[in-house]
C-alpha positions in Angstrom: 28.4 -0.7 -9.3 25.7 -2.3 -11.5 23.2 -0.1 -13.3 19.9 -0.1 -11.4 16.2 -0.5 -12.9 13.4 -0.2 -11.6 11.2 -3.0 -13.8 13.1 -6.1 -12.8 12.0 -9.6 -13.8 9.2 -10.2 -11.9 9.0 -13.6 -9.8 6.6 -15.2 -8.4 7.3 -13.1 -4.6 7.5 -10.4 -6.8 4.4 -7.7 -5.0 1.3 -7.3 -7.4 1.9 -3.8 -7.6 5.6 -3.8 -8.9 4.0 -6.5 -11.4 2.1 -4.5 -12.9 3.8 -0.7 -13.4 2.6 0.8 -16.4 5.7 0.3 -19.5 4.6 3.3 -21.4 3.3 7.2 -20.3 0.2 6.3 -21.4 0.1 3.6 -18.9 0.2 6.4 -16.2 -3.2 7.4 -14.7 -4.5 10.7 -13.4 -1.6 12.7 -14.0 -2.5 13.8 -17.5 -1.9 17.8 -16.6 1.9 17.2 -17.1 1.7 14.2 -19.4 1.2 15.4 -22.5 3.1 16.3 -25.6 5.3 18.8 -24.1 6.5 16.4 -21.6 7.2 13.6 -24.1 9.0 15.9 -26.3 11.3 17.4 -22.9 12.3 13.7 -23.1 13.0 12.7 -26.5 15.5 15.9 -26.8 17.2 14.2 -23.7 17.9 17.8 -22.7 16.7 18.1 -18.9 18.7 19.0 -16.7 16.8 18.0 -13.3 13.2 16.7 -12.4 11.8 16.6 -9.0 8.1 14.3 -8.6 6.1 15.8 -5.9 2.6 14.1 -4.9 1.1 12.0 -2.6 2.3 7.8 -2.4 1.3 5.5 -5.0 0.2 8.4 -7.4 3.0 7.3 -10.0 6.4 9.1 -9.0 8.4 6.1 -8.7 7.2 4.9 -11.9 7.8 7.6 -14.5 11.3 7.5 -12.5 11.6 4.4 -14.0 10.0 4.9 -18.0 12.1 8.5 -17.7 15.4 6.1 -17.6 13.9 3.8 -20.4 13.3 6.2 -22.6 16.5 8.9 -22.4 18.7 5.4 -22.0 21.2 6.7 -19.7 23.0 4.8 -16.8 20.3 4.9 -13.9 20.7 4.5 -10.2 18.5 4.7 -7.5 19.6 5.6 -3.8 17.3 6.3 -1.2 17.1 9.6 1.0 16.6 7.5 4.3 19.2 5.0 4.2 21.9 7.0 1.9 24.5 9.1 3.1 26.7 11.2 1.0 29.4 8.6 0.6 26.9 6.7 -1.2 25.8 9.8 -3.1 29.1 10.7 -3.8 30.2 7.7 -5.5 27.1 7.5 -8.0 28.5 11.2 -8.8 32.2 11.1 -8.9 31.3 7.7 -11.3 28.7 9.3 -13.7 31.4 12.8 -13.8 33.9 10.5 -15.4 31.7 9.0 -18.1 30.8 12.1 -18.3 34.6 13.8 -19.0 35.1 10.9 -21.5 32.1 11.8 -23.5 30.1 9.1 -22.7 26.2 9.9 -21.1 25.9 11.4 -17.6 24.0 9.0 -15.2 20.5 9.8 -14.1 20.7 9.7 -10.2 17.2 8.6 -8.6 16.8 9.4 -5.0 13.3 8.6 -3.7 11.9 10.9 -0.7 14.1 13.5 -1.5 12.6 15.8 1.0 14.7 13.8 3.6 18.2 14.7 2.2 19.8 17.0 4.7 21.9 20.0 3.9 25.1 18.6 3.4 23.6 16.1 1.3 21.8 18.5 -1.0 24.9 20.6 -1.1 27.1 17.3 -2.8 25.1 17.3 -5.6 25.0 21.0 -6.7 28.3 21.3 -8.6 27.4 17.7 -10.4 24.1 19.8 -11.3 26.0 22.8 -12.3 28.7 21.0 -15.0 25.9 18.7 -16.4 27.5 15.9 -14.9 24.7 13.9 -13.4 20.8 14.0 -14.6 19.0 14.0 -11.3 15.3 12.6 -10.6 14.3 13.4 -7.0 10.7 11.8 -5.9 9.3 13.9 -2.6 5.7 13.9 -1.0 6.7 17.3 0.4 6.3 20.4 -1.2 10.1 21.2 -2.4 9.9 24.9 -2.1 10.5 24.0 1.7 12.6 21.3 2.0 14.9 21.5 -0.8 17.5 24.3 -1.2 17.0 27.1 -4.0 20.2 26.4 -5.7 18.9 22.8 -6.8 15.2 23.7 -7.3 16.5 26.5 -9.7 18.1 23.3 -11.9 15.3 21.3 -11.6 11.6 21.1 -12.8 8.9 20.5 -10.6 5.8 18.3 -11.5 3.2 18.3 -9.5 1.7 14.8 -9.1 -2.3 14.2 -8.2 -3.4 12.0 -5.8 -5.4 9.4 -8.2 -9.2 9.7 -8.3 -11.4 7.0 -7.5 -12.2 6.5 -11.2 -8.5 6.5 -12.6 -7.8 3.9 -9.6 -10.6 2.0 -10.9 -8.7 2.0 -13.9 -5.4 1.0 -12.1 -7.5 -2.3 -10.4 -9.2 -3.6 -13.4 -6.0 -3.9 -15.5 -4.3 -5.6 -12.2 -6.8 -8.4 -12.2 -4.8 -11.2 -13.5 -5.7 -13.1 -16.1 -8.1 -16.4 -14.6 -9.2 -14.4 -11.7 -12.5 -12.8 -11.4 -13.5 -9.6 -8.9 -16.7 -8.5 -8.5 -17.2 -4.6 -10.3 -19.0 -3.8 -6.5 -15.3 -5.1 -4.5 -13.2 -3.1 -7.1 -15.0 -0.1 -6.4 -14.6 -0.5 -2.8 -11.1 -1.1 -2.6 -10.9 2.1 -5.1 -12.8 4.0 -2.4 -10.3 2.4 0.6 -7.4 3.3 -1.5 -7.9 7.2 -0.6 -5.7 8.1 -3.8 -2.8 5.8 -3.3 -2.5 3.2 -6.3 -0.2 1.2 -4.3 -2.4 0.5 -1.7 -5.0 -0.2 -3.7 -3.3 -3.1 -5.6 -1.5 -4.1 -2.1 -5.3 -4.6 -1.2 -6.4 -6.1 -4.2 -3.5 -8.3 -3.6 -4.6 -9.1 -0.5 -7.8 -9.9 -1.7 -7.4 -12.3 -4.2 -4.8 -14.4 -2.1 -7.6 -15.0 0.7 -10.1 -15.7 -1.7 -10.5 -19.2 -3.7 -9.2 -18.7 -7.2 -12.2 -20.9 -8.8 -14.6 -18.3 -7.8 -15.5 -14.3 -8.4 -14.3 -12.2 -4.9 -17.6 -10.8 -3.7 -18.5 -8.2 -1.1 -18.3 -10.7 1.7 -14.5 -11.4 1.3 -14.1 -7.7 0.9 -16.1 -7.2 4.3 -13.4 -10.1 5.4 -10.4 -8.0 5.0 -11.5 -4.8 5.8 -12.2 -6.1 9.2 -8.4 -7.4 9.3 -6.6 -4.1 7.7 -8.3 -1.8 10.7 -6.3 -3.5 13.1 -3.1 -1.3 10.9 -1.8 2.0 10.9 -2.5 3.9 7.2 -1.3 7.0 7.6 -3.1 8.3 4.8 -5.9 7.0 5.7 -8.2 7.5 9.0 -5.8 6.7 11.3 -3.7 9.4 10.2 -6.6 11.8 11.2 -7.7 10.1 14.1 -4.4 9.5 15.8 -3.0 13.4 15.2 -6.5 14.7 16.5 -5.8 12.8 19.6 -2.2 13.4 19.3 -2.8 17.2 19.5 -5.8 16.9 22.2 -3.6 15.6 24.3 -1.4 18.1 24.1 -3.9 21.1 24.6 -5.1 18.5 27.9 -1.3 19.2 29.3 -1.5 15.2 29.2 2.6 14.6 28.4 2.0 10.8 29.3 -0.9 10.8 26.7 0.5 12.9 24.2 3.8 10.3 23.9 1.4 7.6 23.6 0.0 8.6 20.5 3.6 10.3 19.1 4.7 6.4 19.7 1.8 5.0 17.7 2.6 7.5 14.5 6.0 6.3 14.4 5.8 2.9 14.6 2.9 3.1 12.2 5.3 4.9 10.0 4.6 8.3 10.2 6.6 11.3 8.5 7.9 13.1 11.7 8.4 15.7 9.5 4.7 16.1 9.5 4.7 15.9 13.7 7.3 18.5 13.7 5.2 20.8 11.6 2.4 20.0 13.7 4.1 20.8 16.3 5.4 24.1 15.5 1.7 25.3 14.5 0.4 23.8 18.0 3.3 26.4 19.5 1.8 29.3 17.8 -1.8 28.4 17.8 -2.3 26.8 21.5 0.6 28.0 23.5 1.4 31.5 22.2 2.4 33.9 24.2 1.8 31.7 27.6 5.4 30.8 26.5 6.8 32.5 23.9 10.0 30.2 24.2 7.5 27.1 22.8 7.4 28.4 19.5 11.1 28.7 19.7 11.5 24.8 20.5 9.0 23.4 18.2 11.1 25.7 14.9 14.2 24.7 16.3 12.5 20.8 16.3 11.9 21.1 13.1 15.1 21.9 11.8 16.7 19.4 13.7 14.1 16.3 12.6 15.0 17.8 9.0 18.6 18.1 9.5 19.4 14.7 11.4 16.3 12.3 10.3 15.5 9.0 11.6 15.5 7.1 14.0 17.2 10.3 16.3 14.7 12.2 15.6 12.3 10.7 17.5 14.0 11.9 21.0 14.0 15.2 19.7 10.1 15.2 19.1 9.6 13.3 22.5 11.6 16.5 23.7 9.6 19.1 22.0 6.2 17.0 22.7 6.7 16.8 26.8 7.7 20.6 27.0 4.9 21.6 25.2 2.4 19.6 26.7 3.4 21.0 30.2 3.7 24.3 28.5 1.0 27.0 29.5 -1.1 27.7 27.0 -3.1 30.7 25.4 -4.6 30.7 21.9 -5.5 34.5 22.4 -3.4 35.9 19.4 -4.7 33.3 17.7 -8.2 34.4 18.4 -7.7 38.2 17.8 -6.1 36.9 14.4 -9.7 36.0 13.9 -11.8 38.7 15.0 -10.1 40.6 13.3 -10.1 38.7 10.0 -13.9 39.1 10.4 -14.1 42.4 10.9 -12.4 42.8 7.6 -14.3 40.7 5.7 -17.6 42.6 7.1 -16.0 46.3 6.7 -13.5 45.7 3.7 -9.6 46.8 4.1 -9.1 50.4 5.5 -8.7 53.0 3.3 -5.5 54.6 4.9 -3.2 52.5 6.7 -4.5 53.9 10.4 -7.0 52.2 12.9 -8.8 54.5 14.5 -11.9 52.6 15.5 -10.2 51.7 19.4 -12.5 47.8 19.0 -10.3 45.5 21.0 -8.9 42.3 19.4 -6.0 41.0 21.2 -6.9 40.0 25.3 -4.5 38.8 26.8 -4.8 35.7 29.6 -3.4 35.7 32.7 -1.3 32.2 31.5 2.1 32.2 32.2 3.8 34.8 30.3 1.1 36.5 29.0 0.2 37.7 32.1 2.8 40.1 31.9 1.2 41.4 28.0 -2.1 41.7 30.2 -0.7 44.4 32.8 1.2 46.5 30.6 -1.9 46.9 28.1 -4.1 47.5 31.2 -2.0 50.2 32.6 -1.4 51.6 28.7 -4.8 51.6 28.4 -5.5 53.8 31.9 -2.8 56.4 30.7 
C-alpha cells in the first residue's frame, strides 16, 4: 500500500483548483476562528488524537487534511466514505496498528465525507481510536453530532469550517490567476458572487473561464456573460437549483402529485444531491404536511432515513422513491403544525405561564377531517360536549 498525498505533482490535466491548494495555514482563507496559534501549536506537539472538518464544499477541509499530514509527518491515507467498505478500512488500520506495536508512527487515516460511513463502519475504527493506533481525519458537510456515533466524536475534535465569504474568495481567485493571464477585477468579483461560498467552484469557474477565453487578451464581462449562460443548463446543488428543485420537489408532494414529485427526486440525484438531505426533507414533510392524516408517514420517512444512512448509495434511491410515492398519496394535515404556531404566538404576546396549568380554554389544536385525524376530531368534539 503506498502512502497517499494529497499535493501530487501537478500536470498539465491536473484541475486549476488542485493546482493551486494553499502549502501553508496561512494559505487557508476564511477560516481564521480555528486557525490560529492554538491550532498550530495542537499540531506541532503531534498529540491529537482525532479531528473531524465540518463545513460546507470547497471551504478548505480537504486541504488542511492534507498540510495536517505535512506537518505531523506521519504515514497518510485517504479512503473515501462512498466507495470504501470496511475491508478497505480495515487494512489501513490493522497496517498502521503494527507500525504502531513496533514503535514506529501511527498512520493518519483520511476519510472524506465521513457522514456517509455506516454503523459498522464507524464501529471498526473505535478500538484503533481507543489504543492510539491510528490518527484519524474525517471531513463531513454534515453536522457530526447526528451522523457520527458518540464513542468516536468523544475522541475527536470538531472544527467547524465557514463557508468562504465573497471577499476571502476574492482572495482565493486572484492568487489562482496564472501567471500571463489577465481577468478583469469586474469577472473576478462575479464568479466570487456565483461561487456561493464554495472555493472550488469558484476556481472550477475561473478555470472554465480562462480556457474559453483567448490567452492574449484580459477576460471581460462578456465572456463571463458567455459562460454563465452555459453553467445554467447544470445542476449546483448549492446553488439555486438546489432551492429551486427542493421547493418544487416538496410542492409536489403537498399537490399529492407522486408522478411529479419522482420527477424532481430524479433530477436531485442525478445532479448529485445528498439524499441524506431528501431523507431529512422528507421526514419534516411527514411531520409538517401529513401529520396526523397518517400518523404512519412520519414513521416511514424516520425509518427512510435510517435506512439511506445505513445502506448509502446507489440503494438508497429506491428507498426514497418508496418513502416519496407513499407520501405523496398520503392524506395530509398540517394542523399540529399550525397549533404549534398559535400557540408560539400567544406566548410571545403573554410571556410563559407562571404555574405550569392552562386555564385560559383558547383552542389551538383543530383537527381536519383527513384521514386519520378524523378520528382526533370526534373524540375532542364529544370531550368537549361532556
Amino acid at each position: 500500500m503506498q502512502n497517499d498525498t494529497l499535493f501530487d505533482a501537478p500536470s498539465t490535466d491536473t484541475p486549476l483548483a488542485h493546482k493551486v491548494r494553499p502549502k501553508s495555514l496561512e494559505g487557508i482563507e476564511g477560516q481564521e476562528h480555528f486557525l490560529n496559534p492554538r491550532f498550530k501549536q495542537l499540531l506541532s506537539n503531534d498529540q491529537w488524537t482525532g479531528m473531524i472538518f465540518w463545513g460546507p464544499p470547497g471551504c478548505g477541509k480537504t486541504t488542511l487534511a492534507g498540510l495536517v499530514a505535512d506537518t505531523t509527518r506521519r504515514p497518510f491515507h485517504t479512503l473515501s466514505a462512498v466507495s470504501s467498505g470496511v475491508k478497505d478500512i480495515r487494512e489501513v488500520l490493522d497496517r498502521s496498528k503494527n507500525d504502531h506495536r513496533s514503535g514506529r508512527k501511527a498512520w493518519i487515516l483520511f476519510i472524506d465525507e465521513v457522514h456517509r460511513l455506516n454503523k459498522g463502519q464507524q464501529d471498526v475504527l473505535l478500538p484503533f481510536l481507543e489504543e492510539g493506533s491510528i490518527r484519524f481525519l474525517g471531513a463531513t458537510t454534515e453536522n457530526p453530532s447526528f451522523e457520527i456515533n458518540n464513542a468516536i466524536l468523544s475522541r475527536c475534535t470538531v472544527f467547524r469550517f465557514n463557508a468562504l465569504g465573497e471577499q476571502a474568495l476574492l482572495k482565493v481567485l486572484k492568487r489562482a490567476v496564472p501567471e500571463g493571464r489577465s481577468v478583469s477585477a469586474e469577472v473576478l468579483e462575479h464568479l466570487s458572487k456565483a461561487a456561493h461560498g464554495d472555493a472550488r467552484k469558484g476556481l472550477t469557474l475561473l478555470e472554465s473561464l480562462l480556457l474559453s477565453t483567448d490567452s492574449g487578451r484580459e477576460a471581460a464581462l462578456s465572456d463571463w456573460e458567455s459562460l454563465a449562460i452555459a453553467q445554467s443548463v447544470y445542476y449546483d446543488k448549492k446553488g439555486q437549483a438546489h432551492y429551486d428543485t427542493i421547493s418544487a420537489y416538496i410542492k409536489s408532494l403537498r399537490a399529492s402529485d407522486p408522478d411529479a414529485a419522482i420527477y424532481y427526486l430524479a433530477a436531485m440525484l442525478e445532479g448529485g444531491e445528498d439524499p441524506l438531505f431528501i431523507a431529512r426533507r422528507l421526514v419534516i414533510f411527514a411531520s409538517e404536511d401529513v401529520g396526523n392524516a397518517n400518523p404512519a408517514g412520519v414513521m416511514l420517512a424516520t425509518s427512510c432515513f435510517q435506512a439511506v444512512h445505513a445502506i448509502g448509495m446507489p440503494e438508497a434511491r429506491i428507498l426514497l422513491a418508496h418513502a416519496t410515492t407513499y407520501l405523496a398519496c398520503s392524506e395530509k394535515s398540517n394542523r399540529s403544525y399550525l397549533a404549534l404556531e398559535e400557540a408560539t404566538e400567544e406566548v410571545r404576546k403573554t410571556g410563559s405561564l407562571k404555574a405550569p396549568s392552562f386555564s385560559n380554554h383558547k383552542r389551538f389544536y383543530q383537527p381536519s377531517n383527513a384521514g386519520s385525524e378524523k378520528k382526533l376530531r370526534d373524540f375532542l368534539e364529544e370531550k368537549r360536549r361532556v
